[in-house]
Structure formats: structure tokens, C-alpha cells
C-alpha positions in Angstrom: 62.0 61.2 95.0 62.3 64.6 95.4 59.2 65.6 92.8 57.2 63.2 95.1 57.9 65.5 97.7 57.4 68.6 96.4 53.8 67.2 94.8 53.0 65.8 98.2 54.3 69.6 100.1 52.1 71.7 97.3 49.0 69.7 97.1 48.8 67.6 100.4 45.3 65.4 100.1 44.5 65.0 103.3 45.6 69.0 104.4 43.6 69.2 108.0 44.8 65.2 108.6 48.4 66.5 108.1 48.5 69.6 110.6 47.1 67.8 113.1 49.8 64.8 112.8 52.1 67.4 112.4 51.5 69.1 116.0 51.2 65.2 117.5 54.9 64.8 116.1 55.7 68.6 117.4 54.1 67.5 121.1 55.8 64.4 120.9 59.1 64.9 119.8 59.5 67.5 122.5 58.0 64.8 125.1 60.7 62.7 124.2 63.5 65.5 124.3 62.4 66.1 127.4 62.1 62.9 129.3 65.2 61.1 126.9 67.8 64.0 127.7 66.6 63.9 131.8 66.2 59.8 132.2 69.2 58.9 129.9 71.2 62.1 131.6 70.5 60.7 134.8 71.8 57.6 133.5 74.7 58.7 132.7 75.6 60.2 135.9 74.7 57.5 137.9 76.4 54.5 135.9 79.4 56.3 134.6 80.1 58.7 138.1 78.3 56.7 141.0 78.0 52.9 140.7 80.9 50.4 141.0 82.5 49.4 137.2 80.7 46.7 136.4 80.3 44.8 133.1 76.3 45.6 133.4 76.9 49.5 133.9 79.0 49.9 130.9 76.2 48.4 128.7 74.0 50.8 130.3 76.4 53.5 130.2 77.0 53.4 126.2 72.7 52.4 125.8 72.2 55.7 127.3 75.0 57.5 125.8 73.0 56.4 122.4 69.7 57.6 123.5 71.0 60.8 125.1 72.7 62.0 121.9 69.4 61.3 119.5 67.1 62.7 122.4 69.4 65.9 122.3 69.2 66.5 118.6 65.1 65.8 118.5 64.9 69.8 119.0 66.1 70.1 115.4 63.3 68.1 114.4 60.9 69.9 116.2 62.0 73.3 114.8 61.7 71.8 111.1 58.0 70.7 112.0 57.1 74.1 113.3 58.5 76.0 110.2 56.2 73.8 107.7 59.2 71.5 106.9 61.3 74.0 106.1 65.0 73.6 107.2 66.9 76.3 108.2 69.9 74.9 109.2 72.3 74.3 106.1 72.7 70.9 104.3 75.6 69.7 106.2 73.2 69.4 109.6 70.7 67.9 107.2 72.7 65.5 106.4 74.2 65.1 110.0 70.5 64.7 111.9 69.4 62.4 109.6 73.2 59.8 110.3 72.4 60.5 114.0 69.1 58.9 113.6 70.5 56.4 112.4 73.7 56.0 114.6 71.5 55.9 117.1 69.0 53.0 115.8 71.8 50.8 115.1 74.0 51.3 118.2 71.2 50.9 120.6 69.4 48.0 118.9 72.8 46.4 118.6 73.4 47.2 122.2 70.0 45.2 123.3 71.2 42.4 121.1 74.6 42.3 123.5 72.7 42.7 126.9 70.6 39.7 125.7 73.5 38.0 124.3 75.3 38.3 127.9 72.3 37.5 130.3 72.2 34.5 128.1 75.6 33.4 128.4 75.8 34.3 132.3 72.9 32.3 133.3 73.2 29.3 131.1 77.0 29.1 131.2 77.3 30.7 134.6 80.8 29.3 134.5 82.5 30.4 131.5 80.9 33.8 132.1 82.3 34.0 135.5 86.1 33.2 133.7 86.0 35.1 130.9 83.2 38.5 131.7 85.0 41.6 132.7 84.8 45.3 132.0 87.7 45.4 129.3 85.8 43.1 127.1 82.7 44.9 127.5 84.2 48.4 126.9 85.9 46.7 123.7 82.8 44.8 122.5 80.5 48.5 122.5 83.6 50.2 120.9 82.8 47.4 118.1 79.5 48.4 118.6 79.4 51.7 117.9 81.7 51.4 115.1 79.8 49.1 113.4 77.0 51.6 113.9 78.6 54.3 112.3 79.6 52.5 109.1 76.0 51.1 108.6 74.6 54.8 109.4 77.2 56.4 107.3 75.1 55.9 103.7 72.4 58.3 105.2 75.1 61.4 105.8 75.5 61.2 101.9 72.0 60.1 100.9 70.2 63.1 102.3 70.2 66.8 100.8 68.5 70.1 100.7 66.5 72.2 97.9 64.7 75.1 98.1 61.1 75.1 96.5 60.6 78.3 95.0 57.2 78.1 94.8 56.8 77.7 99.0 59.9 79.5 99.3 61.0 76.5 102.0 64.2 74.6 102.2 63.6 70.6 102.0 65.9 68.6 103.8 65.0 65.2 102.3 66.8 61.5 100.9 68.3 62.1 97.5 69.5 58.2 96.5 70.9 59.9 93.1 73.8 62.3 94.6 74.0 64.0 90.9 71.5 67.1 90.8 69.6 65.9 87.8 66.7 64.1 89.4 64.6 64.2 86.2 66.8 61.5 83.8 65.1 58.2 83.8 68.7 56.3 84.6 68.7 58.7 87.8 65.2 58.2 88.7 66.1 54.3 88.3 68.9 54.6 90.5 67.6 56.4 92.9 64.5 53.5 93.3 67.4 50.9 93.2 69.4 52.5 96.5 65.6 53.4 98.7 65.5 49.7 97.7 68.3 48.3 99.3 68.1 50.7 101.6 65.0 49.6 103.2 65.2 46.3 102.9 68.9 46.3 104.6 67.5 48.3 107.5 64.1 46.2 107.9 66.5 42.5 108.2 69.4 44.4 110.1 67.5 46.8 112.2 65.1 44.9 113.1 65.0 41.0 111.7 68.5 39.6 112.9 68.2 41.8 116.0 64.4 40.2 117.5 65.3 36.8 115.8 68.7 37.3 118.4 66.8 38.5 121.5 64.1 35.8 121.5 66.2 33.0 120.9 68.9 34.8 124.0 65.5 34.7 126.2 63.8 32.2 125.2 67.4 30.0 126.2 67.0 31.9 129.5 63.3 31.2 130.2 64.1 27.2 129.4 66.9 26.8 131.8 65.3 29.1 134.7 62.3 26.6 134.3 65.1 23.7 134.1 66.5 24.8 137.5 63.9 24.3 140.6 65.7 27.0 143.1 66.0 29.3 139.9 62.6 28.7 139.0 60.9 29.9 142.3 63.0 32.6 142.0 61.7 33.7 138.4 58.6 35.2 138.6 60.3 39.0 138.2 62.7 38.1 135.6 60.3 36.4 133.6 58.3 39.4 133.8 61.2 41.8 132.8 62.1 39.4 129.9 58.2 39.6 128.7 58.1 43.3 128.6 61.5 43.8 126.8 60.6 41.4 124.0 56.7 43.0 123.5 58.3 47.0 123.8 61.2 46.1 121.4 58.5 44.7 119.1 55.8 47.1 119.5 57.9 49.5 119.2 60.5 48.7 116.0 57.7 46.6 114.0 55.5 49.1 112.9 58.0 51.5 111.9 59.9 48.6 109.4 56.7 47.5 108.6 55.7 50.7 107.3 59.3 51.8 105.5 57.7 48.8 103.2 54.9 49.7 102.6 56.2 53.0 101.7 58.2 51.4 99.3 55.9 49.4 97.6 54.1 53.0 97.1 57.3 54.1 95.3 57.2 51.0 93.3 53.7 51.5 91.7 53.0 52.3 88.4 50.1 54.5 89.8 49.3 56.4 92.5 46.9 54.2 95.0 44.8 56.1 97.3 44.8 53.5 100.2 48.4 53.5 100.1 48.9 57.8 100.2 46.3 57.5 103.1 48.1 54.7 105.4 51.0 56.5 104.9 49.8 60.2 105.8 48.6 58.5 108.9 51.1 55.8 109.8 54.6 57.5 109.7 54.2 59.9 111.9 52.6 57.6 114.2 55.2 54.5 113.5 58.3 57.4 114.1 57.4 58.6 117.1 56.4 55.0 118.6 60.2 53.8 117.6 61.3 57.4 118.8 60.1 56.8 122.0 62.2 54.0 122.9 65.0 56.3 123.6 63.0 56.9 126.7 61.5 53.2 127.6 65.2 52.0 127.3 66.1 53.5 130.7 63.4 52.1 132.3 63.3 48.7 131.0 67.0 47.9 131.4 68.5 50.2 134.1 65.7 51.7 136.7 64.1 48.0 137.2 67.6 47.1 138.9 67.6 46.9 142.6 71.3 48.4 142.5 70.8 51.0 140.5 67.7 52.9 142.2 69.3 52.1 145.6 72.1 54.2 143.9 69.7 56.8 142.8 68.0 57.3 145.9 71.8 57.7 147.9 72.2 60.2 145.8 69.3 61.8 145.9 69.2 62.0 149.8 72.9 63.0 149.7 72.1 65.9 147.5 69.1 67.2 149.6 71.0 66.4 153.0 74.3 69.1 151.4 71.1 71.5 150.5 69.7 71.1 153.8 73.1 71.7 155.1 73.7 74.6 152.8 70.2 76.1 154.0 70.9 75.4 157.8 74.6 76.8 157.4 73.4 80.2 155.8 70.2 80.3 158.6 72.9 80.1 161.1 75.2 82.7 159.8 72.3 85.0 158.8 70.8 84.7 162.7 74.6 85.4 164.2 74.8 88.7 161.6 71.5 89.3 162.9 72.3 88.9 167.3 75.3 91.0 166.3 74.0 94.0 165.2 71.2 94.1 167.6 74.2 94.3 170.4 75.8 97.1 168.5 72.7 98.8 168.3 72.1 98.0 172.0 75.5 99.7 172.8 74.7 102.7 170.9 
């Protein structure tokens, strides 16, 4: 694994092709910094300090915890891009940007799968939800959640490592599937293909498999009984629509970036080196990251800002901040003008 990576650092076949994906990534990593800390911050504060406690608002809440804290640790990234993949930053924040990543795929995925899960259960069994819904439950189901996040993400804190290349004098940051130093033994080197293995393969069916086969089956369930229900049915034209674009963005996002963990795999797998394979790989990770990356920033949008509650929230807050600032303005104009009257009458008296 990590003589791959030094071959690929040193002799790179495609050199002008990888600067140029490299300042895409730079750009849009910093995109999504930008737009995941200030969308999922405003998220935040509006579900968690604004809006009535509702079951709704603490899956939003804890979705936009999960994208806030990867979206806040993408500047890391970004650095290690700009310094020629050189990581300055010690091997225990290697280790510990690499888990968030993770963390953050599996709690919000797993997150999605719940929101599905619930919108299904509240509008086919409107009764039972109405009984048995409430915000306890919720806040208990995402602190299962998020634990069950950080188990499966745990593996990647002690599967990732540094090394300096003397040769670039540059610090890697990079998976190391063997833990012992000795990469070079062939029992190592077997290993280490073994664990990217499972890895891989666990990630593709549990990032990604078990959670679309969940959340087209939850609306799919939802479609067939709005459709089944005449006054619901006249009613579903913006639902429908809502449903549509959640299932296409979940795929369009997370499939390319599974699909191409396998075929980066099957690279590792070869006997020889195939040139196709080097080439769709040079061009399609960076590209497959930064579409899955950017769901950190969709995830506000597609779940929270289309809610009629929630951006009559924002925009009572907004007009309440800007009426205290016109306040504030007003209030200093005021005092400034009386300063202003009284010295001319002292001057007057003078």
C-alpha cells in the first residue's frame, strides 16, 4: 500500500492531469467549507435555539451537527492538498481527520435512513406514530445513531498512518491495513490486501447498499399510499417532488464514490499494472470525493430549508435581527444628534 503510494507521488503518469484535479479538489473543498460550516451552522441555530422541540428538528439538529463537524475539518484537507500532499500536522490528527470522515458518512447516512424510516411510519401508520413519536425517542434513537457511527468509523483511526519520503522530503498521511512497520514481508503485504478488502466491501453494502435499499422501499411505501388516499393524493404533487430529489441526490451522490472504492480495489488486486485502470482512477476520485463531499451541503437544503416551518423561522429571525440593528443604528443617531444640539447651545452661550 504504502510503496503504491510512494511510486504513484515520485512518478505520477498523468503529472499536468493531477495538478489540475488537485486545485479542483483545493477550490472545492474550500466551497464546501464554506457553504457546509454557514448552511449547517445556520441549522444549528435555528433547530436547536429557535424552533419548537419537535421530533423533526432533532433529526435535523444531529444531520447538521454531522455535516457541520466534517465541513469544519475540510480546511485540513485543503492545507494537505496545497503542500503537495504533505501532512504537517502529526499522526494522531491523521489518524483523527480520516475517523471524522468516516463518523461523519455513517452518522449522516444512517440519519437519512431514520428520517425515511419515520416519514414512512407517520404517514402509513399515522396512528401508531401519533401514540408512540416523541422527542425522547428520537433523541435516544440518534444517540444509537451516532454510536453505532463511531464503532463502524473507529477501524479507520487505527488504519491510517504517517511516513516521511525522504526522497520528496513530505510527510504521507495514508491507510496502512498492516499496523506493524514492516510493509515489505509478503504475510504483511497479504494482510494488508485482506483488511482494504473487507474494508471496502463493508463500507460499499453498509454505506451505501442497505442504506438506498432502506430509503426506496421507506418512499416507495409512501408514494403507494399517498396515491392510495384521494385527499392525500391531490395534495402530493410537492412531496412527491421532495421524495424524487432525495432518492436521485443520495444516489448521485454516494454511487460513484462506492462504485469507484471498487474499482480501486480491483486495481490493488491485479497481478499487473493496467493502464485503463491508473487513468479512471487519477480522474475519478477526486471527482467521486468531492461529489459525496458535497452532500454535507445539499443535506440542509433537501431536508430542512424546503420546510414551510423552518424558513418562516429563518426569516423571523432574520427581520428580528435587522429590526435590533435598525434599532441599535436609530438609538445611536439619536444620541449622537442630542450630543450634537447640546454643544451647539454651549457654544451659543459662550
Amino acid at each position: 500500500m504504502l510503496r503504491n503510494i510512494k511510486r504513484s507521488l515520485s512518478t505520477s503518469p498523468y503529472p499536468g492531469l493531477k495538478q489540475s484535479l488537485n486545485t479542483m479538489s483545493i477550490i472545492v473543498y474550500s466551497l464546501i467549507f464554506l457553504l457546509g460550516v454557514v448552511g449547517n451552522g445556520v441549522v444549528i441555530w435555528v433547530t436547536g435555539f429557535k424552533m419548537k422541540k419537535t421530533v423533526n428538528t432533532v433529526w435535523y439538529l444531529h444531520l447538521a451537527v454531522a455535516d457541520f463537524i466534517f465541513a469544519a475539518y475540510l480546511p485540513l484537507n485543503v492545507t494537505y492538498k496545497i503542500l503537495g500532499m504533505h501532512w504537517p500536522f502529526g499522526k494522531i490528527m491523521c489518524r483523527l481527520n480520516t475517523m471524522v470522515l468516516f463518523l461523519h458518512m455513517f452518522a449522516s447516512v444512517y440519519i437519512l435512513v431514520v428520517i425515511s424510516v419515520d416519514r414512512c411510519v407517520s404517514v402509513v401508520w399515522p396512528v401508531w406514530a401519533q401514540n408512540h413519536r416523541n422527542m425522547r425517542k428520537a433523541s435516544c434513537v440518534s444517540l444509537c445513531v451516532w454510536i453505532l457511527a463511531f464503532i463502524l468509523s473507529a477501524p479507520c483511526f487505527f488504519f491510517r498512518n504517517t511516513e516521511k519520503v525522504f526522497e520528496k522530503g513530505k510527510i504521507l498521511c495514508f491507510n496502512s491495513y498492516a499496523i506493524f512497520d514492516n510493509y515489505e514481508l509478503p504475510s504483511v503485504i497479504q494482510m494488508q490486501r485482506f483488511r482494504h478488502q473487507a474494508m471496502i466491501i463493508t463500507r460499499f453494502f453498509l454505506l451505501f447498499v442497505v442504506p438506498f435499499t432502506v430509503i426506496v422501499s421507506c418512499y416507495a411505501a409512501i408514494i403507494k399510499h399517498l396515491k392510495r388516499n384521494r385527499v392525500l393524493a391531490s395534495k402530493s404533487s410537492r412531496p412527491l417532488k421532495i421524495i424524487a430529489a432525495i432518492i436521485i441526490t443520495f444516489f448521485l451522490c454516494w454511487a460513484p464514490f462506492h462504485i469507484m472504492s471498487l474499482i480501486e480495489l480491483v486495481k490493488f488486486r491485479a497481478a499487473a499494472p493496467n493502464e485503463t485502470l491508473v487513468y479512471v482512477i487519477a480522474v475519478g476520485n477526486p471527482l467521486t470525493r468531492s461529489l459525496a463531499f458535497f452532500t454535507s451541503c445539499l443535506n440542509p437544503l433537501l431536508y430542512v430549508f424546503m420546510g414551510q416551518d423552518f424558513k418562516k423561522e429563518i426569516r423571523k429571525s432574520i427581520l428580528n435581527w435587522l429590526e435590533t440593528a435598525f434599532q441599535d443604528v436609530e438609538a445611536h443617531s439619536h444620541t449622537y444628534s442630542k450630543t450634537e444640539d447640546t454643544s451647539q447651545r454651549k457654544d451659543n452661550q459662550i
